[in-house]
GUVEXFI-552891 format. One record per residue (C-alpha): y, x, z; residue number from 0; residue in three letters. Coordinates in Angstrom, 1 decimal. Layout:
# residues N
- y; x; z; n; res
- Y; X; Z; NUM; ALA
...
//
This chain:
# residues 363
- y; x; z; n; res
- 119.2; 141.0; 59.1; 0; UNK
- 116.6; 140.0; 61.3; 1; UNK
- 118.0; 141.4; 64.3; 2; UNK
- 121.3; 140.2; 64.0; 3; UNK
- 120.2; 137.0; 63.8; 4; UNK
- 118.1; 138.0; 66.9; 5; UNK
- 121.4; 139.0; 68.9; 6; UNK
- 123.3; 136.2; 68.2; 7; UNK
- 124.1; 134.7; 71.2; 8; UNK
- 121.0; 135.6; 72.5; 9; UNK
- 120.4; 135.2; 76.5; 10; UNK
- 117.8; 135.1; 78.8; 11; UNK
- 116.5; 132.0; 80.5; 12; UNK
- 117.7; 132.2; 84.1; 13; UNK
- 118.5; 129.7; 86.7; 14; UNK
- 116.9; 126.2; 86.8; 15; UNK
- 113.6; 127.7; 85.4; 16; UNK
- 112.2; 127.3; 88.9; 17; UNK
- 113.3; 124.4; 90.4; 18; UNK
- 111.3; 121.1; 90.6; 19; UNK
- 109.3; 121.9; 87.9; 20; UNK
- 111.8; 122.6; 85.6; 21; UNK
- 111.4; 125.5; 83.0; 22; UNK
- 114.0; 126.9; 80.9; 23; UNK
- 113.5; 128.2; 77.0; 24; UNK
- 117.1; 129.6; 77.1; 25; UNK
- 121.0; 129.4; 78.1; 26; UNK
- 123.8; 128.8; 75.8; 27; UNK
- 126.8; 130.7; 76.2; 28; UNK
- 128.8; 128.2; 78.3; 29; UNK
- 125.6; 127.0; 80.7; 30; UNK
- 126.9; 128.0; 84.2; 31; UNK
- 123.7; 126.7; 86.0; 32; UNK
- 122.7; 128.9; 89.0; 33; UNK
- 118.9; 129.0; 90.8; 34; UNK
- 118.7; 126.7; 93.5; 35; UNK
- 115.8; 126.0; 96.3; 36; UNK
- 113.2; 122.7; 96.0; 37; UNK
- 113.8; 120.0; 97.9; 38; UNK
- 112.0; 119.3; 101.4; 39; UNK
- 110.4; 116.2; 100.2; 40; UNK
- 108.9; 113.6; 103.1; 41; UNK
- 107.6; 110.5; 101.4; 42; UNK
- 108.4; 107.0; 102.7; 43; UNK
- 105.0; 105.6; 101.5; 44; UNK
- 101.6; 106.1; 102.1; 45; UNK
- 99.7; 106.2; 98.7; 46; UNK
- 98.5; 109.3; 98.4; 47; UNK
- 97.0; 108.6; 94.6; 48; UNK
- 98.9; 109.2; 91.4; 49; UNK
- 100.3; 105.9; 90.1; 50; UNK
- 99.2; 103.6; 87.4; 51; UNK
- 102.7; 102.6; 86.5; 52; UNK
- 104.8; 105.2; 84.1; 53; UNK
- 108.2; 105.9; 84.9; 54; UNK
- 110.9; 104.8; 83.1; 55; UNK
- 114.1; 106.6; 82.3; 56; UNK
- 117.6; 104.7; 82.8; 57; UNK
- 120.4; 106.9; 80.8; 58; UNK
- 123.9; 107.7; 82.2; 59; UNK
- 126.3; 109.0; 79.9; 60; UNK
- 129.0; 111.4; 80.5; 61; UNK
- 132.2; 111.7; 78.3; 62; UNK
- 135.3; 113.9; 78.4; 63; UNK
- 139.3; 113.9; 78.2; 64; UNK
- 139.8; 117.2; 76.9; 65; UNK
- 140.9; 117.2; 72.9; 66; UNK
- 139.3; 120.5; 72.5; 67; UNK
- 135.8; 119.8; 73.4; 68; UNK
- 133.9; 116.4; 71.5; 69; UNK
- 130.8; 115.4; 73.4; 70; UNK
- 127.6; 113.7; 72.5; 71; UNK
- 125.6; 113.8; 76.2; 72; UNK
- 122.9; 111.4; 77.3; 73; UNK
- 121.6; 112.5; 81.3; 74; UNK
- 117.7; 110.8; 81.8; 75; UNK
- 117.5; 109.5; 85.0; 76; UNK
- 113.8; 108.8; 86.4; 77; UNK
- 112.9; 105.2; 87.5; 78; UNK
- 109.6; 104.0; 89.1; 79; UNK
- 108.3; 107.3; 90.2; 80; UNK
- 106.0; 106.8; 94.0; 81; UNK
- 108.0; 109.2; 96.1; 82; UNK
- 111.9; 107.9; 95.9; 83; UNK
- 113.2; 110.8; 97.7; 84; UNK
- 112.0; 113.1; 95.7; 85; UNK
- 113.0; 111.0; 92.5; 86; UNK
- 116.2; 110.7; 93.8; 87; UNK
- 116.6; 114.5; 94.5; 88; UNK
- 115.4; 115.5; 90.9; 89; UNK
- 117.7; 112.9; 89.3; 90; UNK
- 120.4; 114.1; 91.6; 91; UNK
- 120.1; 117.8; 90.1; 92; UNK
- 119.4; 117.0; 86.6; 93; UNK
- 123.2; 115.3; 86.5; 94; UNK
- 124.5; 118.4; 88.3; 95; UNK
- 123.5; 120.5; 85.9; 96; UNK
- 124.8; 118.3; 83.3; 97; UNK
- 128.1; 117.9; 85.1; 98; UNK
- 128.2; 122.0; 85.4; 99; UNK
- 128.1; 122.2; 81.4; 100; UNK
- 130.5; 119.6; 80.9; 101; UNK
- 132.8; 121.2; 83.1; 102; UNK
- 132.4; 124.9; 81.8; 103; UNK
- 132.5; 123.8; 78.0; 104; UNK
- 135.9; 122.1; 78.8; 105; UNK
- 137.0; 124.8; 80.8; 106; UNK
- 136.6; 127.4; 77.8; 107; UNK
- 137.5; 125.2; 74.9; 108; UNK
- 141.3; 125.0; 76.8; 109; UNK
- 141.3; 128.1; 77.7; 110; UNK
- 140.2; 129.1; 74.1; 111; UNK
- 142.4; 126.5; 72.2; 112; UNK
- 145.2; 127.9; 74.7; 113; UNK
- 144.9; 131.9; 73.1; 114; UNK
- 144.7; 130.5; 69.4; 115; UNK
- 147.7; 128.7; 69.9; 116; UNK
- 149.6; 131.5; 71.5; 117; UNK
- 148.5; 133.9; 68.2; 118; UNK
- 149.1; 130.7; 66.3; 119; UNK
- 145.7; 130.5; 64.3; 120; UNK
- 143.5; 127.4; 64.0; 121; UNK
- 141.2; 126.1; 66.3; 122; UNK
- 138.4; 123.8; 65.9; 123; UNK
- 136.8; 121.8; 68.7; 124; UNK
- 134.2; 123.0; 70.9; 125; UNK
- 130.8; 120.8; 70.6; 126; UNK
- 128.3; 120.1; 73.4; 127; UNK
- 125.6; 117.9; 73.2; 128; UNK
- 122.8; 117.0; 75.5; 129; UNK
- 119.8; 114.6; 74.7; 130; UNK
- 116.3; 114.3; 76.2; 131; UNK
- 112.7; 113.1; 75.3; 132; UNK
- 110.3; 111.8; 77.6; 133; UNK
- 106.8; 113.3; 76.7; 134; UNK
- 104.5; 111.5; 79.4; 135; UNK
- 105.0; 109.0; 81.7; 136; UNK
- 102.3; 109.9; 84.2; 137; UNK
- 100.0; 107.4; 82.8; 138; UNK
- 98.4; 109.8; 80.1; 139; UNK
- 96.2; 113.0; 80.4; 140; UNK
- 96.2; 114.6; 83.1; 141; UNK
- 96.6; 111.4; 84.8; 142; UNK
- 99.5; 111.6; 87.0; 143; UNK
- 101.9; 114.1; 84.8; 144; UNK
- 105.4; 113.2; 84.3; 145; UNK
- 106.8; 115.8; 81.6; 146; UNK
- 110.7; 115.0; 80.5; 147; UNK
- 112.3; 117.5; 78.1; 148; UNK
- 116.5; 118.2; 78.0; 149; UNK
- 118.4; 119.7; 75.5; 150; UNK
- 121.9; 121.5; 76.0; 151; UNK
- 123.1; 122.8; 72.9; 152; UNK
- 126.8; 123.6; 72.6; 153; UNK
- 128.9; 124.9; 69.3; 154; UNK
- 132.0; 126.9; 69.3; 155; UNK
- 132.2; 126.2; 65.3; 156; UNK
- 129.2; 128.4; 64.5; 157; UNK
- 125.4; 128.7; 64.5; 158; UNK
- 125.1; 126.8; 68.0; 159; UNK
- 121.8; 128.1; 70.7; 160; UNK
- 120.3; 125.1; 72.1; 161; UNK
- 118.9; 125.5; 76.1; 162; UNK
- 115.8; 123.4; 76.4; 163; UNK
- 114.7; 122.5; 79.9; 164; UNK
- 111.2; 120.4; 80.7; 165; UNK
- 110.1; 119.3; 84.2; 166; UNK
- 107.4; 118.9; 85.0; 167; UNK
- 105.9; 116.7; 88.3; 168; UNK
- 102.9; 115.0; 90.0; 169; UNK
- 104.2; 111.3; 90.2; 170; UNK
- 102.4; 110.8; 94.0; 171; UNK
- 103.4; 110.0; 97.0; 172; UNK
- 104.6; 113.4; 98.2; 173; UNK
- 105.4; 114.6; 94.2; 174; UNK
- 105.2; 117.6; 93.5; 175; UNK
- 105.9; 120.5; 90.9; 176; UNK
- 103.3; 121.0; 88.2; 177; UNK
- 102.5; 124.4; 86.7; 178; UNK
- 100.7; 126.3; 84.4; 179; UNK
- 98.4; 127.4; 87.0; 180; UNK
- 97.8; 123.9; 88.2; 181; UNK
- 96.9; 122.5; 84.8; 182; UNK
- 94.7; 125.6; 83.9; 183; UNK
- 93.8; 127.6; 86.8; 184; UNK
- 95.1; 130.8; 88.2; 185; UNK
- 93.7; 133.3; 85.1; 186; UNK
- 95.4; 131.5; 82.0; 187; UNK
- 97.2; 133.6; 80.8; 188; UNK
- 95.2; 136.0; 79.4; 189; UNK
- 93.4; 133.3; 77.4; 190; UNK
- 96.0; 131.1; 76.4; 191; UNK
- 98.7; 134.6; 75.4; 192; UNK
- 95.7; 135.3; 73.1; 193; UNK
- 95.4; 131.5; 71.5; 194; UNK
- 98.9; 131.5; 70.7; 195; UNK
- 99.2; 134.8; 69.3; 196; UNK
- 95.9; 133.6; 67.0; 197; UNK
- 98.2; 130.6; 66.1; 198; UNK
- 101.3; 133.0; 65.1; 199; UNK
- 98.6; 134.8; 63.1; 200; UNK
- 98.1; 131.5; 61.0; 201; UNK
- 102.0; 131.4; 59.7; 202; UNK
- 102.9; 135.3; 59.6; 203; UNK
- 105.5; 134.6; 57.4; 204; UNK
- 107.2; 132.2; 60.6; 205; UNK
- 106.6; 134.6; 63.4; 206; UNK
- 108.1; 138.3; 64.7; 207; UNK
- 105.1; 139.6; 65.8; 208; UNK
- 106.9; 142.9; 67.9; 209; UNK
- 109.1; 140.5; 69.5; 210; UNK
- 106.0; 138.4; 70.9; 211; UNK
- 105.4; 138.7; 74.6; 212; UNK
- 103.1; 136.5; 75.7; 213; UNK
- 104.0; 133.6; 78.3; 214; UNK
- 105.9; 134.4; 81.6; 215; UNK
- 105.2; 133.1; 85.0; 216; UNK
- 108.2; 130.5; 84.5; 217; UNK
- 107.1; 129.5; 81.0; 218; UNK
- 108.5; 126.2; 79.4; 219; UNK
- 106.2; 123.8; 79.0; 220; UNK
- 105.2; 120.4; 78.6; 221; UNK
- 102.8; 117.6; 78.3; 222; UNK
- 102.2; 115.1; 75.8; 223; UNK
- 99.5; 112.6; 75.0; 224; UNK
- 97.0; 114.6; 76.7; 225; UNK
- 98.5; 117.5; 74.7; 226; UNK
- 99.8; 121.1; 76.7; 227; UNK
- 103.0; 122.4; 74.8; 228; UNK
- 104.2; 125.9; 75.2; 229; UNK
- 108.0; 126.7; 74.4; 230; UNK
- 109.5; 129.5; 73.2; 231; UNK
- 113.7; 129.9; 72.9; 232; UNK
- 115.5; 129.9; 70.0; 233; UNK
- 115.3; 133.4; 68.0; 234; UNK
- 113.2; 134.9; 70.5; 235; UNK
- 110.0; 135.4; 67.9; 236; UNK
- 110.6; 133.6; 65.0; 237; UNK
- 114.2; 133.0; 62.7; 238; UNK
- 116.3; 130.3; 63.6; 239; UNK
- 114.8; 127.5; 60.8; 240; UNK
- 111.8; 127.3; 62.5; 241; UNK
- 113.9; 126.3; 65.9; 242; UNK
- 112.3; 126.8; 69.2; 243; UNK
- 108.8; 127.4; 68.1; 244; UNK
- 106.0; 125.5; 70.2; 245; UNK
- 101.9; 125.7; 70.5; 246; UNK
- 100.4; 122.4; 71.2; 247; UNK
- 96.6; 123.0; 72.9; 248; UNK
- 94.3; 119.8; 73.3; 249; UNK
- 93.7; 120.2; 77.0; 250; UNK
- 90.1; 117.9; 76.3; 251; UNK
- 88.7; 119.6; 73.3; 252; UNK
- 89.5; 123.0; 75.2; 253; UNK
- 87.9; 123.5; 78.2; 254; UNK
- 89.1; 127.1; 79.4; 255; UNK
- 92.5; 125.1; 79.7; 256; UNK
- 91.5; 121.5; 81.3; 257; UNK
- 93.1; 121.7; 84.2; 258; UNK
- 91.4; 123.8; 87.1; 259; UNK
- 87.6; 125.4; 86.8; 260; UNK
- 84.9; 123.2; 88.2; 261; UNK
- 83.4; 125.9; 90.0; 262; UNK
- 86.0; 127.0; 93.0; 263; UNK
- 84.0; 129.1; 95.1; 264; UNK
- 85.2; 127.9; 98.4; 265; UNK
- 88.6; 126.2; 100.2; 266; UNK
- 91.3; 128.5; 100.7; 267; UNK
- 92.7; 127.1; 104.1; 268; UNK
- 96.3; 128.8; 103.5; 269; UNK
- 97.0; 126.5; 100.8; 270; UNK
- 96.6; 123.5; 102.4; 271; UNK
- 98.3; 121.6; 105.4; 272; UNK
- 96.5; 121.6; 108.5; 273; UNK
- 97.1; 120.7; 112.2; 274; UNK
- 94.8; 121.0; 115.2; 275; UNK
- 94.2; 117.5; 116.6; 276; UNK
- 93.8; 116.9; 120.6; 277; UNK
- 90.1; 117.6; 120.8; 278; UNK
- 90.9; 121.2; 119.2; 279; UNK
- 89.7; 120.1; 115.8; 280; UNK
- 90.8; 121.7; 112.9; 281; UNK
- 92.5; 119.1; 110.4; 282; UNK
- 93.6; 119.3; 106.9; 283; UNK
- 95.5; 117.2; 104.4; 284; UNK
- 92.9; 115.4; 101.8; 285; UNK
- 94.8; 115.3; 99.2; 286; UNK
- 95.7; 119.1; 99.2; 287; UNK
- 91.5; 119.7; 99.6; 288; UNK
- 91.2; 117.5; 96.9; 289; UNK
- 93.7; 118.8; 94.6; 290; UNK
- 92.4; 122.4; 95.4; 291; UNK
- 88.7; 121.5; 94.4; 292; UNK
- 89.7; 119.8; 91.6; 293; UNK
- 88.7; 116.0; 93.1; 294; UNK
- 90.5; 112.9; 92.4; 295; UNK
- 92.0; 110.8; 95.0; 296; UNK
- 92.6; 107.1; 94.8; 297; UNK
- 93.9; 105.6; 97.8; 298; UNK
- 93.5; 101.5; 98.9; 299; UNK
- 95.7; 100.6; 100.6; 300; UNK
- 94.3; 97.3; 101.6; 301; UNK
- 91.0; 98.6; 103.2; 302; UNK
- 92.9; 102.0; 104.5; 303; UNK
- 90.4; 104.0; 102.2; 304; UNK
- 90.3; 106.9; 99.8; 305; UNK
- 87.6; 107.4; 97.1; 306; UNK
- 87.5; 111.0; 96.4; 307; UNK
- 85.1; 111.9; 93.3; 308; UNK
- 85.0; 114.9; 90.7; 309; UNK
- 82.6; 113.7; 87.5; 310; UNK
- 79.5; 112.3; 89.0; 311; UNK
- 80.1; 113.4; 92.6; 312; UNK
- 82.4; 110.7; 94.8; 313; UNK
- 82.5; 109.7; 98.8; 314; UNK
- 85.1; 108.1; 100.5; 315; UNK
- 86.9; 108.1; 103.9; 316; UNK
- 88.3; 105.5; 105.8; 317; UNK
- 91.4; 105.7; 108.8; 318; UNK
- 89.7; 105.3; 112.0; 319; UNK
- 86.3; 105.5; 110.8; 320; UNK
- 84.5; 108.4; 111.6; 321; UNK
- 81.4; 108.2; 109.4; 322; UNK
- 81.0; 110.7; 106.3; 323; UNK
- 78.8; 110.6; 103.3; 324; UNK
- 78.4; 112.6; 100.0; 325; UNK
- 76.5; 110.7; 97.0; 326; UNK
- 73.2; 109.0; 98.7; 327; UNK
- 73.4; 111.0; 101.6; 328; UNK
- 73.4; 108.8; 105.1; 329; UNK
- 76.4; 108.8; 106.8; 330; UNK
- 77.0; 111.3; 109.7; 331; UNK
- 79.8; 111.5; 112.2; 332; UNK
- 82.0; 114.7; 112.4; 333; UNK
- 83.8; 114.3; 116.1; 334; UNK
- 87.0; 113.1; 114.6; 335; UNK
- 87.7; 110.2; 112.3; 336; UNK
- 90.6; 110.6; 109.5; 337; UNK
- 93.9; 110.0; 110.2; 338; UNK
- 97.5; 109.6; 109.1; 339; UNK
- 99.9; 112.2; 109.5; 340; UNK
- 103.2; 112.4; 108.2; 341; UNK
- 102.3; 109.7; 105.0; 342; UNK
- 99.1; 111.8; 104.5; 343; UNK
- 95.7; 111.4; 105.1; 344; UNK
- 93.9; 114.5; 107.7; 345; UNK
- 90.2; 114.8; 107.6; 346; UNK
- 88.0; 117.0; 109.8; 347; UNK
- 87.5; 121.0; 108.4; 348; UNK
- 83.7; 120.1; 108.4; 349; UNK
- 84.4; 117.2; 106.1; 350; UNK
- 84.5; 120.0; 103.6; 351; UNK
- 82.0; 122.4; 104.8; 352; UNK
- 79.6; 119.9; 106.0; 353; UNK
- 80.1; 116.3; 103.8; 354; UNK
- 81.3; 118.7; 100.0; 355; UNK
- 79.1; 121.7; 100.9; 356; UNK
- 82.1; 123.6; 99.6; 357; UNK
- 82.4; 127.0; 101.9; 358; UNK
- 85.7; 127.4; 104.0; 359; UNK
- 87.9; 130.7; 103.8; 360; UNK
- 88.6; 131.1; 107.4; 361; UNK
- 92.4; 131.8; 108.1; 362; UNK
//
């Protein structure tokens, strides 16, 4: 009994698990939704530090003419987020994928409707429904997170398999995709497989324990109230009353998963943009350094400054001033003062070797 229940209508996540942060739990039958690339995002402003103001979601509704199909579908669209291209290129595939389901559903409900009619038996209308939640407006823990959830689910009359899809962004400037790894450092999932297994172990009466495989590198997820969620589909290790199970981890009261380790050993300069300036100086985007070395940035834009501090370490740099300092240490020139390139801010190599004391891979 169990597996048949398992098999029904069972699918594997595919397609918009990787784009823009999205993840997916699973595919209903109908979904049509194929992998696409991230959008080449150039910002049109030059705040470089996550914004105090949450976004806000503005709801477009889609409908249908068909008889065979009734609809329920709500598309969130994001408002207020720093980087407007971006925003309007997430939006922008968000409704496609909407659109795409719409469009599929209707095409099989006719096409359905049009082979029960021809054997004259009874058909019922198809159902598809979509609906969303957003779980943090980028004003919660970690500061800067926007996390939005969507739910597909579509019925052909039967026991229907809802498709849940979260996305997950950095609401900056240049915004940017937010993973696991990002929120809990590259070795997670060891760690965090075990602490939801340990939580399955707590209800063994909810839970298929052989069917558990730990997370996968495209796991849905999201964050709420400071709060990491993980998502499982529908089915996949637990019967279908207890839905699509989730494991909610306090990313403060855990400290193997708040957000990356303090202790990086040193600046991996292949992970962060870089240019050589006309004095043959290496230069490299601040805000990647920082979000490498686990720093945070806030940008004034009225002084042309960034604060850049982890706990009780900060400095600051400001455009066209080349002076450096680190806690009480006195100020020190480097050669080249910081700069804006392409709406972000370029300090010196040695800023990081020299000002952070933080060792630099060399390339």
């Amino acid at each position: 009994m169990k597996k048949n229940t398992m098999n029904l209508r069972k699918m594997s996540a595919l397609g918009v698990a990787a784009i823009m942060g999205v993840s997916a739990v699973i595919l209903p039958v109908h979904a049509t939704v194929s992998a696409q690339s991230a959008p080449i995002i150039s910002a049109n402003v030059q705040n470089i530090a996550p914004s105090l103001i949450g976004v806000k979601v503005q709801e477009k509704m889609l409908s249908t003419t068909s008889k065979y199909l009734n609809t329920n579908i709500k598309v969130p669209q994001l408002m207020g987020m720093v980087d407007t291209k971006y925003q309007k290129e997430l939006n922008d595939i968000i409704l496609s994928h909407a659109e795409k389901d719409l469009a599929q559903w209707e095409k099989d409900a006719a096409e359905t409707a049009k082979k029960a009619q021809a054997n004259h038996q009874d058909f019922h209308p198809y159902e598809l429904y979509i609906s969303y939640n957003l779980k943090s407006d980028g004003t919660g823990s970690p500061r800067g997170v926007v996390s939005i959830e969507v739910i597909t689910e579509g019925s052909e009359g039967g026991t229907s398999m809802p498709r849940i899809d979260t996305y997950n962004v950095k609401n900056t400037s240049s915004a940017e995709r937010v993973t696991l790894s990002d929120l809990l450092g590259e070795n997670y999932k060891k760690k965090l497989d075990a602490d939801i297994l340990t939580k399955m172990k707590n209800e063994p009466e909810k839970y298929f324990f052989e069917e558990y495989k730990g997370t996968s590198e495209e796991q849905t997820f999201y964050m709420e109230r400071g709060n990491l969620v993980i998502i499982f589909p529908k089915y996949s290790i637990a019967p279908g009353y207890v839905g699509s199970p989730e494991f909610r981890f306090n990313l403060n009261e855990y400290p193997t998963m708040s957000n990356k380790p303090e202790g990086v050993a040193m600046l991996h300069l292949n992970k962060v943009a870089k240019y050589t300036n006309k004095k043959g100086m290496l230069m490299v985007s601040l805000r990647d350094v920082a979000n490498q070395l686990n720093y945070e940035v806030n940008w004034n834009q009225r002084t042309k400054t960034a604060d850049i501090k982890k706990g009780a370490q900060w400095t600051s740099v400001t455009l066209g001033k080349d002076s450096y300092f680190f806690a009480k240490m006195a100020p020190k020139a480097l050669g080249s003062a910081p700069v804006l390139q392409h709406n972000k801010v370029y300090v010196p190599v040695t800023f990081v070797s020299q000002i952070l004391r933080i060792p630099v891979q060399s390339l």
